[in-house]
Every structure is written in structure tokens, then in C-alpha cells.
N, C-alpha and C positions, 0 to 999 in steps of 0.2 A: 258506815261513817267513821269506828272509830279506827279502821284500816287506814281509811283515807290519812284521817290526822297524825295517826302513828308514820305514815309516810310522807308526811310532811317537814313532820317535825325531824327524819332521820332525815332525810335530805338540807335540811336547814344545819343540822349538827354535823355533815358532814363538810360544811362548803366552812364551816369555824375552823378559826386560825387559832391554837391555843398558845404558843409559845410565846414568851415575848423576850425583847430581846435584852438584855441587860444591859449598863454603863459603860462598861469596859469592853464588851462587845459592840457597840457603836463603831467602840476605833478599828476595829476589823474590817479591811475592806475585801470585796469576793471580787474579781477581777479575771480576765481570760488569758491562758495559757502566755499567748506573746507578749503578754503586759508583762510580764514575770521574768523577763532574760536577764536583766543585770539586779536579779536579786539571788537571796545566799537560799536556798531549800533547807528547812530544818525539819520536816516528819511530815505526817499525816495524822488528819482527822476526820473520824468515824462519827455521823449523824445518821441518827434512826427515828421515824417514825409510824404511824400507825398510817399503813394504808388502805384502811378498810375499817368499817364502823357499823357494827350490826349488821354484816353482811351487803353491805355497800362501799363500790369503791368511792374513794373520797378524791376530789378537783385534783388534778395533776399540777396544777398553777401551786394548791394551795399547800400541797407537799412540800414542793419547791419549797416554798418562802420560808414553811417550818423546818426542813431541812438546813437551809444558810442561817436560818437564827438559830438554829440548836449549832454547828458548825462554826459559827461566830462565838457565842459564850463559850464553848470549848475551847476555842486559840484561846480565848483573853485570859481564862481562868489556869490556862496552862504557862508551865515555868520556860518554856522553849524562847519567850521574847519578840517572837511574827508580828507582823500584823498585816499581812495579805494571805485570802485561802485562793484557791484556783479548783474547781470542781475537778476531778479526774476519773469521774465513774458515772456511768449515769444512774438515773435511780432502779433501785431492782428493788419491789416487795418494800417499799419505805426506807430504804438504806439508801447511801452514799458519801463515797469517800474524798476526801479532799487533800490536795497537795500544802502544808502551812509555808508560807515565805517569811522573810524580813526582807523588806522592800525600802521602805523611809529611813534615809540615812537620818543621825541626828544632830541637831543646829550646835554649828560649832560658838565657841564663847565669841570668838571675835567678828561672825560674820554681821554684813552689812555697814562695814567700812570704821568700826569703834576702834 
């Protein structure tokens, strides 16, 4: 019985999303390769997570997600100024690399006819 529980409970810890994603990483948007042509490439950012959890591999979904929100607070926390990622690696072992842009031109004073 308490096998059973013990593998319950690893399976319910494993489908948990721990990251969350902070303020300034909101404004990050993660977007695909051809959304990104008329923006400027400034670097790459490196998200790692745990892909396995007492010897269970953990949701492939749920990687993902921790993945672009560790990926997202990185851009926002960083001095580069982006704010689009573009994945460029898939995931290997909980890693994954990402392309950072600057995409959103910024509102000029006089637009919208003032």
C-alpha cells in the first residue's frame, strides 16, 4: 500500500509546473521562427529544467511550459532590451536554447495624428 501512495504521489509531483513567471516576463512573447524576419537578433537564451523526478520522467507538455517561463524571465531580466524568444533547439535532457529578438518598434511622440 504504501508503494502504491509513494507512486502516486511521485506521479502527481511530477505533472507540477513549479516556475512561475514573473512581471517583466509577461512582456516577453515566444513566437515562431517566420514571425521574427523584420526584427533585429540580439543573443540567445539558455532554460534548464529538471527532467526527471525521483526517477520518473516528468509530462513533456509540462517541461515545455517551464522551459518558456524560465526563458521568458531571463530575456526580461536581461540588459539586451528583446522582447520576442523564438525556441531554436528542441528539448534535450531539460535544456533548451532560444533565439532573443527585439521585435516592437517603440510609439513614436507624435503618432496617431497629435
Amino acid at each position: 500500500m504504501k508503494k502504491i501512495l509513494l507512486t502516486l504521489v511521485s506521479l502527481l509531483v511530477i505533472s507540477c509546473n513549479w516556475v512561475e513567471i514573473s512581471e517583466e516576463g509577461k512582456a516577453i512573447r515566444i513566437v515562431t521562427m517566420k514571425e521574427v524576419s523584420n526584427c533585429k537578433r540580439l543573443g540567445k537564451i539558455y532554460a534548464q529544467s529538471k527532467s526527471q523526478i525521483a526517477g520518473f520522467d516528468r509530462n513533456d507538455k509540462t517541461i515545455q511550459r517551464e522551459l518558456e517561463k524560465l526563458a521568458r524571465n531571463t530575456a526580461a531580466s536581461s540588459d539586451m532590451g528583446g522582447d520576442t524568444l523564438v525556441a531554436i533547439s528542441p528539448i534535450e535532457k531539460g535544456r533548451q536554447s532560444f533565439a532573443f529578438y527585439k521585435c516592437k518598434r517603440p510609439a513614436l511622440k507624435n503618432e496617431g495624428g497629435e
